[in-house]
C-alpha positions in Angstrom: 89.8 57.8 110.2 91.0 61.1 110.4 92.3 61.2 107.2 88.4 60.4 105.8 87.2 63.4 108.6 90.1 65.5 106.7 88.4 64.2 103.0 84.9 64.7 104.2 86.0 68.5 105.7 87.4 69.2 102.8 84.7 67.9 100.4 82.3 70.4 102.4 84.3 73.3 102.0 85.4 72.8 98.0 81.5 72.4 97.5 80.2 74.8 99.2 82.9 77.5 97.5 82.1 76.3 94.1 78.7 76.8 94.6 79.1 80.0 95.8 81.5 81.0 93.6 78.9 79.3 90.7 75.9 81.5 91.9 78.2 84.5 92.0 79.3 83.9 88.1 76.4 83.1 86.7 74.5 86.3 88.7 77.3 88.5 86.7 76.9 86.5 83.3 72.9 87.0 83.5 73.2 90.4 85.0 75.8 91.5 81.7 73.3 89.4 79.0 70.6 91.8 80.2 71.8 94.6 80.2 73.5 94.5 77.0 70.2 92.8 75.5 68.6 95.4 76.7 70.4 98.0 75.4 70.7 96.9 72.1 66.6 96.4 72.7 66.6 100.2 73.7 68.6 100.7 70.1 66.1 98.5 67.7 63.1 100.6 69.0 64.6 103.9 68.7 63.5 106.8 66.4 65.5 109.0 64.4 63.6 112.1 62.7 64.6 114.4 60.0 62.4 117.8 60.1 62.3 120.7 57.2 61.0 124.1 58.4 59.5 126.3 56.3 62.5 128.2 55.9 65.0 125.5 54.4 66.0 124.7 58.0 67.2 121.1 58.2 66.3 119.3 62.0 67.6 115.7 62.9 66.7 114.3 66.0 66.0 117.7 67.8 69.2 119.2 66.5 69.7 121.9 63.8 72.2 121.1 61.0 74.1 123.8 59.6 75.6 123.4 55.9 75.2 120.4 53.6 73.0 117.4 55.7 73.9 113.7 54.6 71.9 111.1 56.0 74.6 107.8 56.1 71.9 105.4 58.0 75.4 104.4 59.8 74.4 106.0 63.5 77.0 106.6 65.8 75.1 105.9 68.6 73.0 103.1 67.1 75.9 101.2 65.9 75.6 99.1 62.6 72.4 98.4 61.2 69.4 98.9 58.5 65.9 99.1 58.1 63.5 97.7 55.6 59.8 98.1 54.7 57.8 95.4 53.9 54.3 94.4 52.9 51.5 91.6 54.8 53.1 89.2 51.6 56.7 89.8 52.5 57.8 92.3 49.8 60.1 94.6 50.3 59.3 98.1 49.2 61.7 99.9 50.3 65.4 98.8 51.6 67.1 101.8 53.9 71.1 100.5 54.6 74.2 102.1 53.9 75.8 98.2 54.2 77.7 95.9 51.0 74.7 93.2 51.8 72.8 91.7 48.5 69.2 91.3 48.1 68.8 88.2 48.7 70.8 89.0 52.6 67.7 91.4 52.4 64.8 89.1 51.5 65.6 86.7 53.7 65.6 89.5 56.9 62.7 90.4 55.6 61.3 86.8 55.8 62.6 86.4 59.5 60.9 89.7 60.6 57.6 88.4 58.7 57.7 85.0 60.6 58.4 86.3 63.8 57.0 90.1 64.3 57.5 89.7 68.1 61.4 90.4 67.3 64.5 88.1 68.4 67.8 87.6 67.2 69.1 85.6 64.3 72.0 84.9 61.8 73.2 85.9 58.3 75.6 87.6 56.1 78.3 86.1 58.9 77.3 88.5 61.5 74.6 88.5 64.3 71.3 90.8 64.2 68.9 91.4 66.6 65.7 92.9 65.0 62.5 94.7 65.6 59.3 95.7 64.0 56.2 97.8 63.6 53.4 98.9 61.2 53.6 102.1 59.6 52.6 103.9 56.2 54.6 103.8 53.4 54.2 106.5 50.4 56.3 107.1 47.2 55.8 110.7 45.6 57.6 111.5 42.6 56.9 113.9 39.7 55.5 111.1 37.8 53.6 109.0 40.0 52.4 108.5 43.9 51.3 105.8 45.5 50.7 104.9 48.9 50.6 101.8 51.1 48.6 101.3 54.5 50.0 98.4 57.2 52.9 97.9 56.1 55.5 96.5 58.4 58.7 98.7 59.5 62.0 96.7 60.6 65.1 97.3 61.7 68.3 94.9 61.9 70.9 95.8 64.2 74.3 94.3 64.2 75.2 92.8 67.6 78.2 90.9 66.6 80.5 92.7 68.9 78.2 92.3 71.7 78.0 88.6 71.7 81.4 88.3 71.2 81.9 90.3 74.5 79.5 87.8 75.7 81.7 85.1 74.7 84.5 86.7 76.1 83.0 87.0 79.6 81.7 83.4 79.6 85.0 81.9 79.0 87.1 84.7 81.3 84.3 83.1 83.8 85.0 79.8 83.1 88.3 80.0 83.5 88.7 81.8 86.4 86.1 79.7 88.2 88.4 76.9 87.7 91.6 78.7 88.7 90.1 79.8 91.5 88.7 76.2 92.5 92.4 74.8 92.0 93.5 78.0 94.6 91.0 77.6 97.3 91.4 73.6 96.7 94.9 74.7 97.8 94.2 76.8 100.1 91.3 74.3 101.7 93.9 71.4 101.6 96.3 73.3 104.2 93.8 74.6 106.6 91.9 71.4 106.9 95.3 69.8 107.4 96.2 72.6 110.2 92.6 72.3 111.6 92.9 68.1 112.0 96.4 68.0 113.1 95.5 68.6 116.9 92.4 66.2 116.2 95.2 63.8 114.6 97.8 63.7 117.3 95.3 63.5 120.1 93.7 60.3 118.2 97.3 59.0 118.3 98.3 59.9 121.8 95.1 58.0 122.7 95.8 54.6 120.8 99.7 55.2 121.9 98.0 55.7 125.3 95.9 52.6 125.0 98.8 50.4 123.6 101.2 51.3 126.1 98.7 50.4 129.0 98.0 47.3 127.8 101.7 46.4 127.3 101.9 47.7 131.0 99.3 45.7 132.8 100.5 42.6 130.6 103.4 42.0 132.5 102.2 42.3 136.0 99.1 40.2 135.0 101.1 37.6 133.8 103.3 37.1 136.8 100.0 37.1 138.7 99.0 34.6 137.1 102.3 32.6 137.0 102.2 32.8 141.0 98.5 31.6 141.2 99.8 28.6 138.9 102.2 28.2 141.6 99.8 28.1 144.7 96.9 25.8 142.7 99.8 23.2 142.1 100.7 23.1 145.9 97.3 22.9 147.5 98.5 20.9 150.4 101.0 23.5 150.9 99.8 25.7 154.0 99.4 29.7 153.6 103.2 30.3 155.5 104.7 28.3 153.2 103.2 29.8 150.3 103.9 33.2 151.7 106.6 34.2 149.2 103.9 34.1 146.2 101.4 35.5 148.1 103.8 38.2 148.8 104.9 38.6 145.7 101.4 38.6 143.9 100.0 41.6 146.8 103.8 43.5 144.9 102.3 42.7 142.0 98.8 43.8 142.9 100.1 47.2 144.5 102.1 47.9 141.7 98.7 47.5 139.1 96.2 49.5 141.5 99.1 52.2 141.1 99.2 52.2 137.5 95.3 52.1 137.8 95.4 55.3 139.4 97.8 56.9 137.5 96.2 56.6 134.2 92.6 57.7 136.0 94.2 60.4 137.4 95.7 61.3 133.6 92.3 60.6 132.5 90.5 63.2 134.5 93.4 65.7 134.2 92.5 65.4 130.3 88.9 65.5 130.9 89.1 68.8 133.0 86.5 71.9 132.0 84.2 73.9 133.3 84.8 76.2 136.1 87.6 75.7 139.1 88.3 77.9 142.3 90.4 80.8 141.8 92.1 82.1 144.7 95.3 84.1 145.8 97.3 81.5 147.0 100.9 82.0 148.4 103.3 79.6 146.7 106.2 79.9 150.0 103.5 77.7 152.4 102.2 75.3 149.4 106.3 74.4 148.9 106.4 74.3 152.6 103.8 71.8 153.0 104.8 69.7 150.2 108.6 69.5 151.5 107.4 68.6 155.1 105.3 65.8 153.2 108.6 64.7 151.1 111.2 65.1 154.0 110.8 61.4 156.1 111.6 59.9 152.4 114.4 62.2 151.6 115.8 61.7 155.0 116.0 57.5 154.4 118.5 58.8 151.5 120.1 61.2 153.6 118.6 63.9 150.5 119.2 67.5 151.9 116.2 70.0 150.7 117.5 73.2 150.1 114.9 76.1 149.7 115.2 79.6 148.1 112.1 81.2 148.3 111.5 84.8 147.8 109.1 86.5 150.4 105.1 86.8 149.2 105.3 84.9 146.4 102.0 84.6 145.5 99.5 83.9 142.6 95.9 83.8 141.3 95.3 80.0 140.6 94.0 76.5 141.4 95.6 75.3 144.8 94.9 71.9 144.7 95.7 71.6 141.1 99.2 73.2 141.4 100.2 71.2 144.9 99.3 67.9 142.4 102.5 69.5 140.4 104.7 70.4 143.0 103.7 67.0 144.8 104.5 64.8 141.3 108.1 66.7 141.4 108.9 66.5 144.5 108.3 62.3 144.0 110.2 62.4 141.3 113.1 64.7 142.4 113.3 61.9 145.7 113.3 59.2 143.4 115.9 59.9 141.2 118.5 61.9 143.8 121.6 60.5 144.4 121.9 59.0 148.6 123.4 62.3 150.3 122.5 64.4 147.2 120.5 67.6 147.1 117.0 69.3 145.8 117.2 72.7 145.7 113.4 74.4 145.8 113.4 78.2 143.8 110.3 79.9 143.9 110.3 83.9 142.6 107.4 86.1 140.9 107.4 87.5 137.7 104.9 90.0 136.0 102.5 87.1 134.4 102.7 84.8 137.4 105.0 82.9 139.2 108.0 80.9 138.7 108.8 77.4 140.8 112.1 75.4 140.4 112.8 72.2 141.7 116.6 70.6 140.8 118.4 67.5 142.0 121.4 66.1 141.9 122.1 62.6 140.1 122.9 61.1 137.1 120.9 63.1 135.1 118.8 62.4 132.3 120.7 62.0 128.1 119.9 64.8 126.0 117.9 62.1 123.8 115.1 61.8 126.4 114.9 65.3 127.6 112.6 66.0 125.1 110.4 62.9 125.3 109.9 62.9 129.5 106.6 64.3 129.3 105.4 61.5 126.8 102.9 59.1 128.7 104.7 56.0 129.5 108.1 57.2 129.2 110.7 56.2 130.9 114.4 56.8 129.6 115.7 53.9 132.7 113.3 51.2 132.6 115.5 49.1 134.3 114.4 51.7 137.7 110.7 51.0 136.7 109.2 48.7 139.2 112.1 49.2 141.7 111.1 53.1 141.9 107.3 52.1 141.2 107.7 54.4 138.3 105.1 54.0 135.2 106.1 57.0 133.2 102.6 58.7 133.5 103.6 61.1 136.7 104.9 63.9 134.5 102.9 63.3 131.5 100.1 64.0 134.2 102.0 67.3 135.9 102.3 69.1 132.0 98.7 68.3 131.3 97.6 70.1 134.3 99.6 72.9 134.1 98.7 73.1 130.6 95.3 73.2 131.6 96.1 76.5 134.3 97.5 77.8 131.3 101.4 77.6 132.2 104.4 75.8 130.7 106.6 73.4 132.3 110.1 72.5 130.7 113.1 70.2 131.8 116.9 70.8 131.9 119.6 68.4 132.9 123.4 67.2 132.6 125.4 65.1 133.7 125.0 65.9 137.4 121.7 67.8 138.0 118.2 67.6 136.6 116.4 71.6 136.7 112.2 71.2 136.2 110.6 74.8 135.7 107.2 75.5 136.1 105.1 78.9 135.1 102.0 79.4 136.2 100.3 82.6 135.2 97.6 84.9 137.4 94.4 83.3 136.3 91.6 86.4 137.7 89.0 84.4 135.9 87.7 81.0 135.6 89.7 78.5 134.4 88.2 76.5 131.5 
């Protein structure tokens, strides 16, 4: 499932960057196209002039020419091209080019023009033209003869090789890099949508691990209830004091399922906290005293001594109720697991961010292999202690998710003779969400 969410998340994102990145290419393709069509337009239609005053001076296109004037129809400005003169019928009458084309090259552009006087672009010779026309007069004046010609059709051929091949250039650069860029932000994609599922990922795990491990919890107690009910149904003349010891056994049993019950509600709502909770200035010195006067009648049956070491005013803005539940689940645990005669040691100091609680007992300890894993719902690194100590492994999987949720950190040291729980909680001057 979340590997589909991760495909589908990803799909999204490629498409909607390859059509933006699409739009944006093809804008810049169009936006090039034009304006080089258009300048080339710009170039067809222009007008060059050659004036002679009166007194031998030579004018081309508003500029006087000093010394010898050659006209090489080869414009700088224009670029490559020619012009022709042609009558209604097609004939040329008068071929202006300074280009190695033959006359049939000519005829032909002449034919083109004649066919479509609107202008366009076409082929021939090996190189690409765009072309223009309009009417004009034409008039040969020798000694000899003059003649003279009304409507016939002017045309020019402009050679815009160079600018489709610039064209050509940009598409493919375009294509190219549109696809390089896919393969990067593909890339790139792929690693965010990974980063942005993997919370997503291991919460949908910790939820089926959560749901497994219940069920493998409340098999076992279920079973045995039901063994004991076997029991009682095959001695129905039995009376109710001799039955006793399953009946006793099956209200354990019972007790011990309605406290694994609780537990994973409790977990439950921890994970389902939001919203807004009471801030207030709580001191931590008469919380740990309150929770220690709670915790001393079972420490006492194991002849536990509680040592404090509390510095004066310790005090932070938080969630009372929700730290006691932290303090309260380590306490149990620190009872639990002592040593008869041992010791819990209670450190509470502040710090610039917050405040800093430490509770520490003595006993076996907990391996270095588990130290890490404590906080895993269901964990327990001595399961042979579970149902003696009424122990589910969900008390300090419950204890991180709520400080996690006032924003602090909790951690777990231990050796061979001591077990040290730390627990942060920051000033919190706003609401806790």
């Amino acid at each position: 499932m979340i590997i589909k969410l991760r495909n589908r998340l990803l799909a999204a994102i490629m498409a909607f960057v390859s059509i933006i990145m699409l739009a944006a290419f093809i804008s810049i393709y169009i936006v090039t196209y034009v304006r080089i069509y258009n300048e080339n337009t710009e170039k067809v239609n222009s007008v060059e002039t050659l004036e002679v005053t009166s007194d031998g001076q030579i004018i081309w296109n508003d500029q006087v020419m000093k010394d010898t004037f050659v006209i090489s129809r080869i414009s700088p400005v224009l670029g490559v091209y020619f012009n022709l003169i042609a009558d209604a019928s097609g004939k040329l009458l008068y071929i202006d080019s300074a280009l190695d084309l033959n006359m049939e090259d000519y005829k032909a552009a002449a034919s083109i023009a004649i066919k479509n006087p609107d202008g366009g672009i076409t082929e021939f010779g090996g190189r690409i033209w765009q072309y223009g026309t309009g009417s004009g007069m034409y008039q040969v004046d020798d000694n000899s003869n003059s003649t003279q010609s009304d409507g016939v059709m002017v045309i020019r051929f402009l050679d815009i090789t160079e600018s489709y091949q610039t064209l050509k250039t940009l598409l493919f650069t375009l294509i190219g890099l549109y696809f390089m860029l896919l393969i990067v932000f593909y890339i790139l994609a792929r690693y965010f949508a990974n980063r942005s599922i993997r919370p997503m990922g291991e919460a949908w795990e910790s939820q089926r691990q959560f749901i497994a491990d219940a069920s493998h919890e409340l098999k076992t107690p279920i079973s045995t209830l039901n063994a004991n009910l076997d029991i009682l149904y095959a001695s129905k003349e039995d009376t109710i004091k001799e039955q006793v010891k399953w009946l006793d056994n099956s209200k354990k049993v019972l007790s011990r399922m309605t406290a694994l019950i609780q537990s994973m509600l409790e977990l439950a709502k921890v994970d389902e906290l939001s919203g807004k909770h009471n801030i207030e200035n709580m001191f931590i010195n008469h919380l740990l005293d309150e929770v220690v006067d709670c915790y001393a009648p079972l420490a006492d049956k194991k002849n536990i001594v509680i040592v404090d070491d509390l510095d004066s005013d310790v005090h932070v803005f938080s969630n009372y109720s929700m730290v006691q539940q932290v303090v309260e689940i380590l306490m149990d645990n620190a009872v639990k697991y002592t040593n008869d005669d041992g010791e819990i040691r209670i450190t509470a100091y502040a710090e610039k961010s917050g405040a800093v609680m430490q509770i520490q007992n003595t006993g076996t300890g907990i391996s270095p292999a588990d130290i890490d894993k404590i906080f895993d719902r269901f964990y327990r690194g001595d399961k042979a202690r579970v149902y003696k100590e009424g122990n589910y492994g969900l008390g300090l999987s419950i204890a991180k998710s709520v400080v996690q949720k006032l924003g602090g950190e909790i951690s777990a040291e231990s050796n061979s003779e001591r077990t040290v729980f730390t627990m942060r909680i920051p000033n919190k001057k706003c609401t806790i969400n």
